[in-house]
Each structure stands twice: as structure tokens, then as C-alpha cells.
C-alpha atoms as an extended CHARMM CRD file, in Angstrom:
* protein
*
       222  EXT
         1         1  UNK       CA             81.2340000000      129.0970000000       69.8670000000  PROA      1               0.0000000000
         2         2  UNK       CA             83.1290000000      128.9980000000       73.2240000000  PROA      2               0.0000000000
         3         3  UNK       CA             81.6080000000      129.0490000000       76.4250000000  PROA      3               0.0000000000
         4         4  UNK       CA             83.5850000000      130.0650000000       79.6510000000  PROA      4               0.0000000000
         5         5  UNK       CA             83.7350000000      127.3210000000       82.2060000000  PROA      5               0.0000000000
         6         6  UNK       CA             84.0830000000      128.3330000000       85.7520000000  PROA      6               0.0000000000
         7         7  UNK       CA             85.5520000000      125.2070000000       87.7250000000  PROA      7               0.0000000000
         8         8  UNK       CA             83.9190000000      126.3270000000       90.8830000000  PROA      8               0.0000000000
         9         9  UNK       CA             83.3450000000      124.0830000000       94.2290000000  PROA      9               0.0000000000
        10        10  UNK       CA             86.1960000000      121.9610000000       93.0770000000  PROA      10              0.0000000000
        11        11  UNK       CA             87.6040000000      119.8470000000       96.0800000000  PROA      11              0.0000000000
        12        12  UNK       CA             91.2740000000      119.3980000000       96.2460000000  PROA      12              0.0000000000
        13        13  UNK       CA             92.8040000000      116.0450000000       96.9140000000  PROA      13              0.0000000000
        14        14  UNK       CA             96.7790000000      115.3100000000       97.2170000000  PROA      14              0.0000000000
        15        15  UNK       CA             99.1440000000      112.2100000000       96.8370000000  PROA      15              0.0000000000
        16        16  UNK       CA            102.7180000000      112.1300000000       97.9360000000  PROA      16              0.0000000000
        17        17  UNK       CA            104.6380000000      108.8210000000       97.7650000000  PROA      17              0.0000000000
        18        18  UNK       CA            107.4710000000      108.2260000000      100.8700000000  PROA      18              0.0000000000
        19        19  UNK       CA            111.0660000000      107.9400000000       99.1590000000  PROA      19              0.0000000000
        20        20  UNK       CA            112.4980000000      103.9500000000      100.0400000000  PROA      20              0.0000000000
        21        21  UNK       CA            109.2730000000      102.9990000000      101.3090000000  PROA      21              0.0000000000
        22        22  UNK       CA            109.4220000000       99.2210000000      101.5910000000  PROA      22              0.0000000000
        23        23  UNK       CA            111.9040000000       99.3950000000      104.6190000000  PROA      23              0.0000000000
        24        24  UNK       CA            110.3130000000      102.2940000000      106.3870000000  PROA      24              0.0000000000
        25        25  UNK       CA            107.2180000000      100.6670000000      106.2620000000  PROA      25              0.0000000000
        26        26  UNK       CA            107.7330000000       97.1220000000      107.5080000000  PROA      26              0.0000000000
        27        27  UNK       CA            109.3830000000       99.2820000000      110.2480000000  PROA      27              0.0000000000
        28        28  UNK       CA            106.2650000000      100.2910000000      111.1440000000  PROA      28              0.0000000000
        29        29  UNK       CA            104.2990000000       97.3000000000      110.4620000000  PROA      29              0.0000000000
        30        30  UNK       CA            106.5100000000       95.7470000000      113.2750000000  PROA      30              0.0000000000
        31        31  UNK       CA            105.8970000000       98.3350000000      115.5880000000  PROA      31              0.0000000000
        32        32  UNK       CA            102.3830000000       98.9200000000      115.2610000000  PROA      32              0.0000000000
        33        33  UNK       CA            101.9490000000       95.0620000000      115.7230000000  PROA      33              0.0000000000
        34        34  UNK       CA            104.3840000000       94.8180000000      118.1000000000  PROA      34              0.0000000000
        35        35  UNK       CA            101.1320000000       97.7060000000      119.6430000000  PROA      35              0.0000000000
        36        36  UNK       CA             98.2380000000       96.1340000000      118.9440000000  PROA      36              0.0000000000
        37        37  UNK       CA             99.3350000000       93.1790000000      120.7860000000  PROA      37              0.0000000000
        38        38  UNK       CA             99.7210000000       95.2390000000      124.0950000000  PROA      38              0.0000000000
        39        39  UNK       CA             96.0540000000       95.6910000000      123.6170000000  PROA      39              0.0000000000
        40        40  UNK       CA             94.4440000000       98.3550000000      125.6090000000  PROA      40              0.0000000000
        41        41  UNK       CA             97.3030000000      100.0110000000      126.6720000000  PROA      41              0.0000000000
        42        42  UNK       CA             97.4010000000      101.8210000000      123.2010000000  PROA      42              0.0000000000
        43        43  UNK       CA             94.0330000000      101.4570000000      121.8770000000  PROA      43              0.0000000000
        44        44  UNK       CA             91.9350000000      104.3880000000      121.6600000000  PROA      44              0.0000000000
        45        45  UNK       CA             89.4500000000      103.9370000000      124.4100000000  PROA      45              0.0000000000
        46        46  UNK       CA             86.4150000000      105.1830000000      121.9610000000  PROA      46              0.0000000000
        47        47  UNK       CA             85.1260000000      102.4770000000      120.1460000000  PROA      47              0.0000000000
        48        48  UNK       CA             83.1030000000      103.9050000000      117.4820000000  PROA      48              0.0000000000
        49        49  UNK       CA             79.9530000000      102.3370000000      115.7350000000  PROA      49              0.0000000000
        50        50  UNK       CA             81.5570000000      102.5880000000      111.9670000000  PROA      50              0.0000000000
        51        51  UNK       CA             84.3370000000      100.6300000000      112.7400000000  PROA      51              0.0000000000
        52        52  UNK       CA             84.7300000000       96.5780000000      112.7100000000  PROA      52              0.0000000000
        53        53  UNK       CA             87.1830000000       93.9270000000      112.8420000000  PROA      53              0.0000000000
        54        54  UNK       CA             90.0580000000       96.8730000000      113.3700000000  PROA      54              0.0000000000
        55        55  UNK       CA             91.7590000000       97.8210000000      116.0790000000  PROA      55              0.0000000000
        56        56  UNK       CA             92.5950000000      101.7850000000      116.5160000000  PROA      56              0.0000000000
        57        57  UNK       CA             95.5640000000      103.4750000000      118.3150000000  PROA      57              0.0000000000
        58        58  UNK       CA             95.4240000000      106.2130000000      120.9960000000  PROA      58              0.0000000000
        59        59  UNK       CA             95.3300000000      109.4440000000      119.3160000000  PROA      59              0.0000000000
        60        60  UNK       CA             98.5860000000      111.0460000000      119.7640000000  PROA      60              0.0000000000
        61        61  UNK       CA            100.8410000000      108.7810000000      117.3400000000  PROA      61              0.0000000000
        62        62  UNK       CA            102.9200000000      111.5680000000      116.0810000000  PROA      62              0.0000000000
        63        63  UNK       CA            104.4300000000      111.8980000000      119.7250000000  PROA      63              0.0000000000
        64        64  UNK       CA            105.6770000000      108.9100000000      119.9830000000  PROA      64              0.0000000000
        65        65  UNK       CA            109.7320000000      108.8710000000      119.8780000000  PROA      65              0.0000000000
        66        66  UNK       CA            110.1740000000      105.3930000000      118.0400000000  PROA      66              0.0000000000
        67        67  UNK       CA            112.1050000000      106.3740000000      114.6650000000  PROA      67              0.0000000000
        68        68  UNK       CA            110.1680000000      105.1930000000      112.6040000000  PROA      68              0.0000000000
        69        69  UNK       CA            107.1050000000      106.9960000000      113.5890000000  PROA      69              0.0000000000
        70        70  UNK       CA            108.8760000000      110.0060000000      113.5280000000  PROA      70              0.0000000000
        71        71  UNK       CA            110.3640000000      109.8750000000      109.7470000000  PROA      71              0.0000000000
        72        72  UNK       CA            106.9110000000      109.0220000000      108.5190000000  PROA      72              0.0000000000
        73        73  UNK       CA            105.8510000000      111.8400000000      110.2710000000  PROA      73              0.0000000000
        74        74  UNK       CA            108.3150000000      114.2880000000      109.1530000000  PROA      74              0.0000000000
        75        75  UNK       CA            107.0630000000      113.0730000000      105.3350000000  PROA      75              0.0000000000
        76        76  UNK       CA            103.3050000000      113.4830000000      106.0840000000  PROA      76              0.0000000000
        77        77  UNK       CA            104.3760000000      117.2100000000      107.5630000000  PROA      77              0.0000000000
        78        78  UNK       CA            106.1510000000      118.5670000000      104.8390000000  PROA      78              0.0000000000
        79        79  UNK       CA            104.1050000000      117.0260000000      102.4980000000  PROA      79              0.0000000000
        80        80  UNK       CA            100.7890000000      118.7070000000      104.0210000000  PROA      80              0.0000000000
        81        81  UNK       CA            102.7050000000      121.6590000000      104.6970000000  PROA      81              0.0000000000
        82        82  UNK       CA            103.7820000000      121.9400000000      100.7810000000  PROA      82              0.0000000000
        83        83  UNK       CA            100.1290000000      120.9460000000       99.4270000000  PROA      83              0.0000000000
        84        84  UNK       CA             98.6720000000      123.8400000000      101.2130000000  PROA      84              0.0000000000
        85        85  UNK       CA            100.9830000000      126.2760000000      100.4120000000  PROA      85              0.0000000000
        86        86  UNK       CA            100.7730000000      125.2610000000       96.9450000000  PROA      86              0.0000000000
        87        87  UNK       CA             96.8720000000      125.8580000000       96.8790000000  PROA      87              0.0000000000
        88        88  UNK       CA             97.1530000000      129.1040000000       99.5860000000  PROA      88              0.0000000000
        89        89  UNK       CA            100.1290000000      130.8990000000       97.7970000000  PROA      89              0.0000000000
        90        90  UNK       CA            101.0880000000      132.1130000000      100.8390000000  PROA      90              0.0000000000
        91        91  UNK       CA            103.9960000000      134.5870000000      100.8770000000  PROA      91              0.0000000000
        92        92  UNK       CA            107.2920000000      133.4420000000      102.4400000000  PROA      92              0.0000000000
        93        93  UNK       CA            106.5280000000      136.0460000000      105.6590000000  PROA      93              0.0000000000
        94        94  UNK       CA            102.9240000000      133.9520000000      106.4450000000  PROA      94              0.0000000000
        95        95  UNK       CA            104.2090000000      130.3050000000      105.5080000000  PROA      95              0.0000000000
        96        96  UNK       CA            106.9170000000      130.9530000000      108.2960000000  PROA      96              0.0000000000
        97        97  UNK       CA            104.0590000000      131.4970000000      110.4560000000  PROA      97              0.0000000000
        98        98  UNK       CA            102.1280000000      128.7490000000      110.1520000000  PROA      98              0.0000000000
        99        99  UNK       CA            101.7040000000      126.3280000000      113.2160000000  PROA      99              0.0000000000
       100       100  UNK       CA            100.2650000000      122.6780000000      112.9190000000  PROA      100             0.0000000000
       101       101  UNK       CA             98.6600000000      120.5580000000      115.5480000000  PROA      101             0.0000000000
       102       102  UNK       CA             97.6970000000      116.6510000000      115.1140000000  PROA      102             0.0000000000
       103       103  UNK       CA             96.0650000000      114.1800000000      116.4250000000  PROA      103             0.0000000000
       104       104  UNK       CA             96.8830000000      110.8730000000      114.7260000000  PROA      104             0.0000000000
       105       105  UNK       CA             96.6740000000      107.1550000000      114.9320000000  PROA      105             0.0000000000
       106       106  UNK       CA             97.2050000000      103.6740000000      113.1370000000  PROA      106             0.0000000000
       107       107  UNK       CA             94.5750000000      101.6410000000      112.3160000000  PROA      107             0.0000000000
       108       108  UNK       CA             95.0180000000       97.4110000000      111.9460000000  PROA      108             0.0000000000
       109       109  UNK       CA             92.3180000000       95.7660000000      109.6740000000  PROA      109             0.0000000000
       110       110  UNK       CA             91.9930000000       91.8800000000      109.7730000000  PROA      110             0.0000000000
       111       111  UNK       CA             89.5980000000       90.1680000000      107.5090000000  PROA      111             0.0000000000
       112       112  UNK       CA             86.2100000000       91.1030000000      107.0230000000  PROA      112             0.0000000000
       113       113  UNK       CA             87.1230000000       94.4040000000      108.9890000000  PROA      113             0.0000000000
       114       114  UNK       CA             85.4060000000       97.5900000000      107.1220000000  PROA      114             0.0000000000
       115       115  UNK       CA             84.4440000000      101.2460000000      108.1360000000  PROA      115             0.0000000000
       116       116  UNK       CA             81.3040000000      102.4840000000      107.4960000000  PROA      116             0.0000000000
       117       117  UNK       CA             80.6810000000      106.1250000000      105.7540000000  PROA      117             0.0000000000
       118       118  UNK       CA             82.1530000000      108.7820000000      108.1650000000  PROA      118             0.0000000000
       119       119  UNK       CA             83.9390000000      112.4060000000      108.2970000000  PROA      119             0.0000000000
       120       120  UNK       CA             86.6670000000      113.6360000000      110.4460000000  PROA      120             0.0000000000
       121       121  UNK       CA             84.5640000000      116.8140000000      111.6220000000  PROA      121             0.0000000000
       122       122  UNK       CA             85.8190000000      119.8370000000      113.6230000000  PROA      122             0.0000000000
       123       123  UNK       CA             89.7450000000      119.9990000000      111.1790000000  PROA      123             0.0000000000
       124       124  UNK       CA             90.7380000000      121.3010000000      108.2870000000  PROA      124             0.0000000000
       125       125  UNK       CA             92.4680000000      118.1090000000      106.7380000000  PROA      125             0.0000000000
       126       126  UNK       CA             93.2980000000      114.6160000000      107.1220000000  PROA      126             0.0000000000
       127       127  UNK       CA             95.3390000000      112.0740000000      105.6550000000  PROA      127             0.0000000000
       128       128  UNK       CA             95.6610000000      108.5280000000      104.6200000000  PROA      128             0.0000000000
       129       129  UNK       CA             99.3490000000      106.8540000000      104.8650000000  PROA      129             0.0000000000
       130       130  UNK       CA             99.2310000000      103.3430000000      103.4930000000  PROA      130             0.0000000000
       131       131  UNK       CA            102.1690000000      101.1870000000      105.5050000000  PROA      131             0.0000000000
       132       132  UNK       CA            100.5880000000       97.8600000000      104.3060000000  PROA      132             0.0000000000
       133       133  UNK       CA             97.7150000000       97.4510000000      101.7490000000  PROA      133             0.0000000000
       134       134  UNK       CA             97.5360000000       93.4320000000      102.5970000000  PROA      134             0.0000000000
       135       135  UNK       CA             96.9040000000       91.0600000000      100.3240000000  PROA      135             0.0000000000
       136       136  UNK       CA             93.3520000000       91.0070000000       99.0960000000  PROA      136             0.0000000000
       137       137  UNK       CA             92.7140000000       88.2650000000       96.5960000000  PROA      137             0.0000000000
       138       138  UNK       CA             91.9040000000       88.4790000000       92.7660000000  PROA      138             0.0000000000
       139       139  UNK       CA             88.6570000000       88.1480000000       93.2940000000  PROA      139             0.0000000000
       140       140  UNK       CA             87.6000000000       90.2970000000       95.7730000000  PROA      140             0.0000000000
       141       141  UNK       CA             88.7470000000       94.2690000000       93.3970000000  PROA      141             0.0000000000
       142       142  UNK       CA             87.3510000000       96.0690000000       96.1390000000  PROA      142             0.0000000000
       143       143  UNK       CA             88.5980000000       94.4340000000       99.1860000000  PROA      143             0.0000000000
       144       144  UNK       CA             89.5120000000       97.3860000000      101.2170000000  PROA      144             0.0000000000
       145       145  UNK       CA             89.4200000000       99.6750000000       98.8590000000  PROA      145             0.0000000000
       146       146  UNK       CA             88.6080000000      103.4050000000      100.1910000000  PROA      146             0.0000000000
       147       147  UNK       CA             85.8060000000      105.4130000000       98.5160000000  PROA      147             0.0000000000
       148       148  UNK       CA             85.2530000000      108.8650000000       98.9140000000  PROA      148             0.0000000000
       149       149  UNK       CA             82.1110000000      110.1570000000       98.1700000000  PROA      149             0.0000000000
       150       150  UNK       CA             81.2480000000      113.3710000000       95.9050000000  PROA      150             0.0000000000
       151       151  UNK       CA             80.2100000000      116.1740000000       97.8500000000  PROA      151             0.0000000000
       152       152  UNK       CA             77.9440000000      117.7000000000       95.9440000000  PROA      152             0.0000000000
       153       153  UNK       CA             74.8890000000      116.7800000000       97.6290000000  PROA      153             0.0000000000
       154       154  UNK       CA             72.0140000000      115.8030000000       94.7610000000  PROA      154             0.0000000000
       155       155  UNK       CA             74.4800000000      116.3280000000       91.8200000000  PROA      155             0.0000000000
       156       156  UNK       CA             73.2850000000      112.9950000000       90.1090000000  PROA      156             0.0000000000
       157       157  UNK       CA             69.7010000000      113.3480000000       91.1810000000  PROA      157             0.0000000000
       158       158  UNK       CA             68.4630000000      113.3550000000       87.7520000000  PROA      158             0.0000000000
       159       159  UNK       CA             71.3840000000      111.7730000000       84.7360000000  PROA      159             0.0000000000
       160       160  UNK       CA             71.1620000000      112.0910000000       81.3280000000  PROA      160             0.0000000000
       161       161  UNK       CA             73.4350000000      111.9270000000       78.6880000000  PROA      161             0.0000000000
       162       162  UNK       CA             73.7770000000      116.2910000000       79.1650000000  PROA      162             0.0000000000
       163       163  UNK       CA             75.6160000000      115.0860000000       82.6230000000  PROA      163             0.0000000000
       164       164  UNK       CA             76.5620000000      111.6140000000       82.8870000000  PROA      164             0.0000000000
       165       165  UNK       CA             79.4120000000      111.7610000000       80.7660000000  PROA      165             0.0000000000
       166       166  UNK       CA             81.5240000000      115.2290000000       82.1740000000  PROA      166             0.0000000000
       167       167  UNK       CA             85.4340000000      114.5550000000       82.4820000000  PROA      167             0.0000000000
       168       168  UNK       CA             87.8520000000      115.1180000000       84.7010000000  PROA      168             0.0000000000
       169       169  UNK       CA             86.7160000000      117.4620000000       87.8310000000  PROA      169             0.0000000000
       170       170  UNK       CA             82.9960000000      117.4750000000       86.7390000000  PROA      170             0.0000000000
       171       171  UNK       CA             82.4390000000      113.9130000000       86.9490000000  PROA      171             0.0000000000
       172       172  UNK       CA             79.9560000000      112.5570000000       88.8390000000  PROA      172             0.0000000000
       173       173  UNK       CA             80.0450000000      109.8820000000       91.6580000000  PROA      173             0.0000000000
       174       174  UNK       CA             83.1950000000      108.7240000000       94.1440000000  PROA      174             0.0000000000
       175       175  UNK       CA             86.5830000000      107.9500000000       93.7880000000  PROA      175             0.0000000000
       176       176  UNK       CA             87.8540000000      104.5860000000       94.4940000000  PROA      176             0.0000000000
       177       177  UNK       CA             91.2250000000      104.1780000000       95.7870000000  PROA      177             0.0000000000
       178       178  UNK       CA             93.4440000000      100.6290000000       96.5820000000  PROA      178             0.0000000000
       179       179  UNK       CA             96.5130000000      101.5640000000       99.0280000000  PROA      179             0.0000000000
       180       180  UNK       CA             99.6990000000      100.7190000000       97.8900000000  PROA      180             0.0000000000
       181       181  UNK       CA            102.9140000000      100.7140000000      100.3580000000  PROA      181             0.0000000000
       182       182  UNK       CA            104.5790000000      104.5560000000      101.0060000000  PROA      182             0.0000000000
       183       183  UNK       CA            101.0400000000      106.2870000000       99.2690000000  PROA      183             0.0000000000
       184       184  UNK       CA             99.7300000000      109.5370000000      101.4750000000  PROA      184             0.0000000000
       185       185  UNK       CA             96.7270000000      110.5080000000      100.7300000000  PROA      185             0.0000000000
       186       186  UNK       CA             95.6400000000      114.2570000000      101.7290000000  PROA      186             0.0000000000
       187       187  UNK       CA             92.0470000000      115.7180000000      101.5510000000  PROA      187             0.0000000000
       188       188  UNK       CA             89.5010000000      118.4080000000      103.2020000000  PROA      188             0.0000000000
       189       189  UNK       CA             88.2120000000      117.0210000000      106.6030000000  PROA      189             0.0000000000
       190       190  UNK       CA             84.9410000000      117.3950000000      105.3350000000  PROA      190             0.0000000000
       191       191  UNK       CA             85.1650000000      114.7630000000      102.7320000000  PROA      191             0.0000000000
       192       192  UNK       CA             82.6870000000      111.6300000000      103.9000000000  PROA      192             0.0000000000
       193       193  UNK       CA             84.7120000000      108.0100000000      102.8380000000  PROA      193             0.0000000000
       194       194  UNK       CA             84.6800000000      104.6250000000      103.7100000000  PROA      194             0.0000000000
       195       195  UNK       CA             86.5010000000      101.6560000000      103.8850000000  PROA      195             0.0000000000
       196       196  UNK       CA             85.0130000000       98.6150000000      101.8240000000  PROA      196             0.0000000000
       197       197  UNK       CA             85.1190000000       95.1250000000      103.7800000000  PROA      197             0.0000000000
       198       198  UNK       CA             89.0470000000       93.5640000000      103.6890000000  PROA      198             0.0000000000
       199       199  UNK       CA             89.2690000000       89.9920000000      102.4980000000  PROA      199             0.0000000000
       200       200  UNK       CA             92.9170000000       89.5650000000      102.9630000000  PROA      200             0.0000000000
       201       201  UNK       CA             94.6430000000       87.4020000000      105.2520000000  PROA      201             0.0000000000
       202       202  UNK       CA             97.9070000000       89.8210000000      106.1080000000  PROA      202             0.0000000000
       203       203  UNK       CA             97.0050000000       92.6850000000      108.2320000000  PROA      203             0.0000000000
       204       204  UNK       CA             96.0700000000       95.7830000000      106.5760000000  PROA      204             0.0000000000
       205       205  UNK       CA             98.0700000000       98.9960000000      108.3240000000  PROA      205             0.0000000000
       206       206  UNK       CA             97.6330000000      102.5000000000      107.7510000000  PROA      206             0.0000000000
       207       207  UNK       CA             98.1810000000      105.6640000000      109.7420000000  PROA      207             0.0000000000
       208       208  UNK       CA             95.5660000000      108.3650000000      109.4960000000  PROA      208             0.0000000000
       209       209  UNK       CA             95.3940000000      112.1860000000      110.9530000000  PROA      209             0.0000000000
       210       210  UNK       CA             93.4860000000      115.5700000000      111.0140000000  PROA      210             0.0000000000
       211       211  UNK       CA             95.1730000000      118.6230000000      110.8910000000  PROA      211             0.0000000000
       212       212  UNK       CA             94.2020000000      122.2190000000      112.2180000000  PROA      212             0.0000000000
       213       213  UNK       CA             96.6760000000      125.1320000000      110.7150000000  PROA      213             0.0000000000
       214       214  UNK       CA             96.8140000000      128.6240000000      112.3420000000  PROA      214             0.0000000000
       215       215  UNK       CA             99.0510000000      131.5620000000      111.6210000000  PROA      215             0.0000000000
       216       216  UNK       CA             97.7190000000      132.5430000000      108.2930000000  PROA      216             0.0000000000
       217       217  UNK       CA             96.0620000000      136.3130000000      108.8450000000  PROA      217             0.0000000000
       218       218  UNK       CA             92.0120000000      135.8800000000      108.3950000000  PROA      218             0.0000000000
       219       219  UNK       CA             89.8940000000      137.4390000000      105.7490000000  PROA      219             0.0000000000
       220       220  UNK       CA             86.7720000000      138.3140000000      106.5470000000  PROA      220             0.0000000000
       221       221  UNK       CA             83.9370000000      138.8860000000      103.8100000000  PROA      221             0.0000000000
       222       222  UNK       CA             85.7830000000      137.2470000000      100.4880000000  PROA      222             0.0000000000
């Protein structure tokens, strides 16, 4: 007997690596040190009560003129740019239309830094650019490791072997992901994560955004 399976509420999540990454990222990794020494003058001036041990930028890194901000920039554009046209299908005439405003920033983890479970409320998506993942030690797996958590609120409230064994999309629980140098990681704003406590002793760098795209025509009442 077949059943028809209906992957509803699925939540889409996309990974684009950076071409020749090593030597655009220790770029940045000199520059955003280079930052983060200078202190205030380009941290953001909201400390928030998730964060510890990490130092965050000003929110308007993708303005910046240094060259190597701008070519990782240019790959986290198109690469947002194609992952939503891929999952829109828009028609040539709409995707032309399309207009995308950031706000972005680097963040600089030093050990024992972490983020607690947060959002990035009020965009449509956001993104995860690894420039340096560190150098956690063996023994520490999950050394700042990102999880995202499932969204479906009460999904594993009650387990049994009917549930707790689905593949693929259906599975229950979060997704665990290590950074690795050049890795962009795109997702739905709404998506809660957090950043598990880093135990290395090089810096941990990444650059992170939201997103809000207008052009598209609405529909009202699908």
C-alpha cells in the first residue's frame, strides 16, 4: 500500500562555499582584528544579554570599502540572491526587481565565549559566513559548534518508536553545525540557534547578516 506524504512546514536551509577561501579569509581575519583592537570605535554599542566573551561589530559591515569585505560580500549576495530565486521561481521580469538591504557585522569569539538561544526577528533571512572556525581541541566536539533548533514547537513531546526514527526532513531535534573556513550558511530569520561555549585558543571569526527583499509583487490570500 502507498501512502502520499505531504512534506509540509519544511524549513529551508542553504550552504555555499567561497571559491579560494583560505586567502580571502585570513584577509579578513586581519582586518577584523586589526577592528576589534580599535575597540569601541567599531563595536556595536548594544551589548546584548546572550552574548559572552565576544566582541560584535557596528552593524553596517557590508559598507565598508576595504576589499576584502566587499568580495565576501559580493559572494554572500549572489549566493542569497540565487537560493531564493531557486525556492521563489521567480520569472526573469520580478528577479530583476528585487532590491536587498543589510545590516551586517563580524563577530570575534575568544575562549569560553558562547551565545545563548536567540532569533534575528523583524527579516526575512540571515546568514552565517565562517572566516575562522579556531582551533577547538579533540576533546571538546562541540566547542563552538552552532545548533539550530527545530521549529516545530512540541514535535517530540511524546517519542516512540512511530516517530523517533523519521529520516531526512522529518527528523526530530536540531542540527549541529562546526564552521569550517569559506562555509555560508543561509536560513529563515525565524530560526532560534545558538552558539555552544568555544574552547579554542585562536580567535573564532565569522560574519553574520539579516536580509529584507522587496520587489517581488504580493499575494494576498494563498
Amino acid at each position: 500500500m502507498t501512502v502520499n506524504v505531504h512534506p509540509l512546514f519544511s524549513v529551508p536551509f542553504g550552504e555555499a562555499r567561497l571559491p579560494d577561501a583560505e586567502p580571502a579569509c585570513a584577509q579578513l581575519r586581519d582586518l577584523f582584528l586589526q577592528r576589534e583592537a580599535e575597540g569601541a570605535r567599531y563595536r556595536n554599542a548594544i551589548r546584548r544579554d546572550t552574548q559572552h566573551g565576544l566582541f560584535e561589530s557596528s552593524f553596517d559591515l557590508h559598507t565598508w570599502p576595504d576589499a576584502p569585505v566587499q568580495h565576501a560580500f559580493g559572494f554572500i549576495h549572489h549566493s542569497l540572491a540565487a537560493l531564493v530565486q531557486q525556492l521563489s521561481g521567480f520569472p526573469p521580469e520580478v528577479y530583476a526587481q528585487l532590491t536587498f538591504d543589510y545590516h551586517s557585522w563580524f563577530h570575534v569569539t575568544r575562549t569560553g565565549g558562547h551565545q545563548g538561544v536567540h532569533n534575528h526577528p523583524m527579516a526575512s533571512w540571515s546568514g552565517i559566513f565562517c572566516v575562522d572556525p579556531g582551533d577547538s581541541p579533540a576533546d571538546r566536539p562541540d566547542s563552538g559548534t552552532v545548533r539550530f533548533l527545530d521549529t516545530r514547537l512540541g514535535g517530540d513531546m511524546y517519542v516512540d518508536s512511530g516517530n523517533e526514527h523519521l529520516r531526512g526532513q522529518f527528523h526530530h531535534g536540531g542540527w549541529k553545525v562546526r564552521h569550517e573556513t569559506g562555509r555560508l550558511l543561509l536560513f529563515p530569520s525565524y530560526v532560534y540557534h545558538e552558539v555552544f561555549p568555544y574552547w579554542g585558543t585562536r580567535p573564532r571569526i565569522v560574519i553574520a547578516f539579516n536580509a529584507w527583499i522587496r520587489g517581488a509583487p504580493q499575494v494576498l490570500g494563498a
